[in-house]
N, C-alpha and C positions, 0 to 999 in steps of 0.2 A: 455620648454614651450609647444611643441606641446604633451608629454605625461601630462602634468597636464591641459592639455584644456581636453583629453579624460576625465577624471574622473570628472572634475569639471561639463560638459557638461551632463555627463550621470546623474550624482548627483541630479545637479537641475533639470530634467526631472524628476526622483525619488520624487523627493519634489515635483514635481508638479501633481505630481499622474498620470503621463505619462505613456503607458506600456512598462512593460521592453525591451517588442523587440524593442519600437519605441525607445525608451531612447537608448538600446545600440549602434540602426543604428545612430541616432543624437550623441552619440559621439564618431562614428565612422568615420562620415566625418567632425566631427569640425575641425581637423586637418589638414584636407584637403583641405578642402573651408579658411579655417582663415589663414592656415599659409603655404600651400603648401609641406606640410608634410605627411606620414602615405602610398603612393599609391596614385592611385587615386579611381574617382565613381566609376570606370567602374569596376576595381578588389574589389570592396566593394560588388558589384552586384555578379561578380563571384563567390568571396566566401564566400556568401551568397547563391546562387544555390549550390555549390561542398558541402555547409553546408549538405545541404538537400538530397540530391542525393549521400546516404551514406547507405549502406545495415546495419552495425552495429544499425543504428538508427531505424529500424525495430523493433528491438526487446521492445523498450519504450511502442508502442502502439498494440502489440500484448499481452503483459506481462497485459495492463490494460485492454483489452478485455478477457483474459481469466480468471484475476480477477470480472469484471463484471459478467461473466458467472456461475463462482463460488458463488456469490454472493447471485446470484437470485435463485439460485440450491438450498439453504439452508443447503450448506455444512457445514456452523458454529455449527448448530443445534445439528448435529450429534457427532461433533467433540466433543463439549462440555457435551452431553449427556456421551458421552465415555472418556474422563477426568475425568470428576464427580465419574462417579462410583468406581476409585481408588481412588481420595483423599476427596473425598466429606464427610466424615466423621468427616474425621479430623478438628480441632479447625483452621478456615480460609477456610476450604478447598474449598467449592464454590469460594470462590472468588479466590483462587488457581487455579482454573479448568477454571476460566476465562482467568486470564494470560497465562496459557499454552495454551488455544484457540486459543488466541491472538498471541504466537509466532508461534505456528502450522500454523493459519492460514497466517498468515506474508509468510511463506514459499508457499503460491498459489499465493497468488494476487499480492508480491511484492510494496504496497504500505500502508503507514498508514493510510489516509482515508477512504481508503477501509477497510480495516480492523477495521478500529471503527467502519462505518457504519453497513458494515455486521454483526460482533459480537455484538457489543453492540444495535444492533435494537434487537435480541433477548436475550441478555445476563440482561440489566438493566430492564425490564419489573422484567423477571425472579426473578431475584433478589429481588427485593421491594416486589415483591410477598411473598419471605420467608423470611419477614422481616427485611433485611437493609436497612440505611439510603439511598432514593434516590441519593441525590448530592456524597455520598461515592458510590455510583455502576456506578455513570458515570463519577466517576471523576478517578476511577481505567482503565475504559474502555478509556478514554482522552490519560493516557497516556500509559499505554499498546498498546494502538494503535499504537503509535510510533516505535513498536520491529516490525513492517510490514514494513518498509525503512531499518531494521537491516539485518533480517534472510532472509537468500537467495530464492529464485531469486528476486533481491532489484531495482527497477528501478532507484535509485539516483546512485547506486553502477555503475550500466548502464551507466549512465548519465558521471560520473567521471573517468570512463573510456573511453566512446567516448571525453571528454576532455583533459584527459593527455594521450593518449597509452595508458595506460597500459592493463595488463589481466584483463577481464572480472571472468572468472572463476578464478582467483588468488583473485580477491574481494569477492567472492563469500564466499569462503574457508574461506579468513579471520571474516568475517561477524559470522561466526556461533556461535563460542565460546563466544563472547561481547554480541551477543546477551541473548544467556543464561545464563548469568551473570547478565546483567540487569534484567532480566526476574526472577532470584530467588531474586534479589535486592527487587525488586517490594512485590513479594510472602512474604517477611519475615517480611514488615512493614504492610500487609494485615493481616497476623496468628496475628502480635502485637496488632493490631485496634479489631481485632473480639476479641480477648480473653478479652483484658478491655472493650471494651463495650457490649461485648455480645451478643450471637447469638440464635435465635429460633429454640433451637435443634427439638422441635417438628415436627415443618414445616420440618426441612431439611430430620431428621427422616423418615417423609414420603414421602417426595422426593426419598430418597434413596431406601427407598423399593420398589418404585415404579421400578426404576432401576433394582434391584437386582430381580424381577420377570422378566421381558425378559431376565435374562442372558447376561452373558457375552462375550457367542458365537454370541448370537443374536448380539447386541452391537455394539461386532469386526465386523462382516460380517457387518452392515449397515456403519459401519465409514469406512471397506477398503478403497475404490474407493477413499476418501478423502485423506487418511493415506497416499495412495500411490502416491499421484500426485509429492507430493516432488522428493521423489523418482524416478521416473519416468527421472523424467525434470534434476535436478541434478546429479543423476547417467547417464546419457545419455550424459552431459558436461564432466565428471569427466572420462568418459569412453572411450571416443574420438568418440563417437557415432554421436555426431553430434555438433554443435557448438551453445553458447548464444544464436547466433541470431535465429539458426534452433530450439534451446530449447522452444524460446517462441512461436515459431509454433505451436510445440508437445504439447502446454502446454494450446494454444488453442483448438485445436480438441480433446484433450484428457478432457477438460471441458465440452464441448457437448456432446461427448458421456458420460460421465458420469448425466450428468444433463439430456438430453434427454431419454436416453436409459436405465441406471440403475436407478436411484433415479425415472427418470420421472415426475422431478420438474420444468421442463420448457418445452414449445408449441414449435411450429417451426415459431408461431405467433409471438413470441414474441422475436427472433433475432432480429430483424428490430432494436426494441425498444431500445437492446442493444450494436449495433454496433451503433448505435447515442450517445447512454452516451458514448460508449470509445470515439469516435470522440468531443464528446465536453469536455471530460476531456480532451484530446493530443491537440488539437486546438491548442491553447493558448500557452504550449509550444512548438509546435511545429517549430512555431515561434522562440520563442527565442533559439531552436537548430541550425536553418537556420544562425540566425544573430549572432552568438556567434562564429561563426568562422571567420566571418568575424571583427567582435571588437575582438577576440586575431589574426587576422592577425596585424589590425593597431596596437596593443600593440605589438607585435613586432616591427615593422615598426620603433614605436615610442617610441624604449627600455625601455618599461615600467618595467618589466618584468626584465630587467639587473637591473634599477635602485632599483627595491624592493627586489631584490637579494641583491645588496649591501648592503642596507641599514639596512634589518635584519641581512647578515653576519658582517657587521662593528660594532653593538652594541648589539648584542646577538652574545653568542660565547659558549653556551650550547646548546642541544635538552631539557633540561629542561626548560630553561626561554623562546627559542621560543615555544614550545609547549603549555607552559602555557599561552603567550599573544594570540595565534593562539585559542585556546579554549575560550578564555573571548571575542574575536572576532567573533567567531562564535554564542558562546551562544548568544551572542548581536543580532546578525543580524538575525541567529533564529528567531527572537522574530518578527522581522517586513518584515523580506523578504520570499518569497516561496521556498521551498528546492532544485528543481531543477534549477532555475535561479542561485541561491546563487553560487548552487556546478557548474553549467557552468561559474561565471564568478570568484571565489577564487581559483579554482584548480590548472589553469595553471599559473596561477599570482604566487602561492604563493608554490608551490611544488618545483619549481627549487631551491628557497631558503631552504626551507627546507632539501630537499636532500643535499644540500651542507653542513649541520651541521650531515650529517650523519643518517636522519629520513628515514628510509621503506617508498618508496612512499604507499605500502598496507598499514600500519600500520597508514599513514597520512588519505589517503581516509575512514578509518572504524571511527576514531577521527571525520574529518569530519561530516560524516553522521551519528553517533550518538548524537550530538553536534545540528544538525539540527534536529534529532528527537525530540528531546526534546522542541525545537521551536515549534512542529505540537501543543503540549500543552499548549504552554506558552501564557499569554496576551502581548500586544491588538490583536495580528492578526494570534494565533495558528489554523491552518484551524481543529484539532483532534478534539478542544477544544469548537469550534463551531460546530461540527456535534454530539458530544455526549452531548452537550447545549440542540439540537434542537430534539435529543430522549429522553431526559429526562424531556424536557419542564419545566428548569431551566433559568436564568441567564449566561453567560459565566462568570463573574465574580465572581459569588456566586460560582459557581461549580470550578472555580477555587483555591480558598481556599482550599476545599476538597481534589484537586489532588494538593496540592501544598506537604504534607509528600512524597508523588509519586515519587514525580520528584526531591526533596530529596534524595533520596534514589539512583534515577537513575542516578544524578549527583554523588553519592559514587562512581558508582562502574564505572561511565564515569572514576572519577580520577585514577583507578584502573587499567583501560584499555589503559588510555592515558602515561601513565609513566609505565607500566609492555608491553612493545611492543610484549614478548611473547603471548598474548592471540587472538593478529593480525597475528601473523606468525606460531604458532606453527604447521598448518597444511600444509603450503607449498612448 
């Protein structure tokens, strides 16, 4: 009774368009108040403060201020310029050079929004300009935006780690290869679209020459600083140099001085401006990191947790048939919940079961957060889906359509990833 008051409780909040921190604190103490079950206030409060007053949790809103920083730098620009000029010839290749923007850039900002935002504010102009169909240039950007939750440093990966233990840099590792899979997944159904419908080699022609007169040295030396932040930040984890949490430090001042000092794309005016968008992007979860230790305290409390254990081990008794229900649950929820909410409150629920059939808890967590990428694009309520809407000053549902082959494709090589567990583990 008192573990299905929790869910029932947080449920109808959900339906009632409650926020999820309030929803999860309300059914954290149904249990409590109705039946005398879970703890009490006072340890809902505590670990709800111990939520918060967690160093690992640092690294969420530093990871998105030095995404922001990145941002406004106009580090896309560059990257993309410097992509282009190797494949931008080739039949697709613009739009090839967007996807690999788009995982490149996945690996600064760590988030898909961001990464729509930034690439596709100047990728779909670009675009239409040398002739493709608008809704096809922001509906490739919709969902290519989503390999910015894949390719490391991943703030959901973050996220799912401050919820189950586990290693941060072990998700990290995992993350790379799925994403680059997705990432050519994307690419091949792009080359397929240009070549039948056709592309303005004219325009693109003189795009490239454009290119091809500053050189390639020129090129490389303007993209370094960018090229290397990955580097930077993940060899520094991988190295024992410093740890996640100290990476997204590095990973801010290493944004500034690139933006300030080399590129010279942002003011000292204009931090202010910036450190208020990370603040109002973490806000919001911030919250719901607070109260998510304290609703899987009461799920434990309230053996929530044993019971969904059972209950997947009692009639699933492969990794195949849970993983395949675990995926059509995700893709679902995808659709109408936000990623990091989703992955604080299924991870720890739903991994002790899974481990029990014998699943990689890494191999679970990359399944996860690619499963929810794909949500960032999905309708009613893909947030990727409505920021490359509101650049291309389309429709979300119209442009939906467009990226619906997209995400096609990205659900291939999802299946690929999710039943071949080597592509989660092979570097660890």
């Amino acid at each position: 009774m008192a573990a299905l008051l929790v869910f029932i409780v947080f449920l109808v909040g959900i339906a009632l368009s409650i926020p999820i921190a309030t929803s999860m604190t309300l059914g954290s103490l149904a249990p409590i108040l109705l039946v005398g079950k879970g703890g009490s206030v006072i340890q809902v409060i505590d670990n709800a403060f111990s939520g918060a007053n967690s160093t690992p949790i640092l690294a969420v809103p530093l990871f998105i201020l030095g995404g922001v920083i990145m941002a406004e730098g106009g580090i896309s620009r560059r990257l993309f310029n410097f992509f282009s000029f190797f494949v931008g010839r080739l039949p697709g290749g613009i739009p090839c050079a967007v996807v690999i923007t788009c995982l490149f850039y996945g690996a600064i900002s760590g988030s898909g929004p961001a990464t729509t935002a930034a690439v596709g504010s100047m990728t779909i102009p670009f675009l239409v300009s040398l002739g493709y169909d608008r809704k096809f240039s922001a509906g490739i950007i919709a969902v290519a935006g989503g390999l910015g939750v894949i390719i490391p440093p991943s703030i959901p990966f973050v996220l799912y780690a401050l919820a189950t233990s586990e290693s941060t840099g072990a998700l990290f590792l995992g993350g790379i290869l799925p994403g680059i899979i997705i990432g050519v997944a994307l690419m091949v159904y792009a080359v397929w679209y240009c070549v039948r419908h056709g592309e303005d080699r004219e325009k693109i022609n003189a795009r490239m020459a454009e290119l091809k007169a500053k050189g390639i040295g020129k090129l490389f030396w303007e993209s370094l600083p960018a090229l290397l932040c990955p580097v930077v930040v993940l060899g520094g984890i991988y190295t024992g140099l410093f740890t996640p949490t100290e990476a997204a430090v590095v990973s801010v001042f290493y944004a500034l001085i690139v933006s300030l000092f080399i590129y010279k794309s942002v003011k000292f005016k204009q931090l202010w401006s910036m450190l208020c968008a990370a603040i109002k992007t973490y806000g919001g979860l911030a919250f719901v990191l607070a109260f998510a230790t304290a609703f899987g305290r009461v799920l434990s409390l309230t053996k929530v947790t044993k019971l969904v254990t059972d209950f997947i081990t009692n009639n699933f008794h492969s990794t195949f048939s849970v993983l395949t229900i675990c995926v059509i649950l995700f893709l679902l929820l995808g659709m109408v919940m936000d990623t990091g909410p989703c992955i604080i409150i299924l991870a720890p629920v739903l991994l002790p079961a899974v481990k029990e059939l014998g699943v990689d808890p890494i191999h679970f967590g990359v399944i996860l957060v690619c499963c929810l990428s794909i949500g960032l694009a999905t309708p009613p309520f893909g947030l990727d889906l409505f920021v490359a809407a509101n650049l291309a000053e389309e429709q979300p549902m119209a442009l939906a359509k467009k990226a619906a082959p997209f995400m096609i494709m990205f659900a291939a090589a999802l299946l690929l990833i999710t039943y071949v567990p080597w592509f989660s583990t092979v570097f660890l």
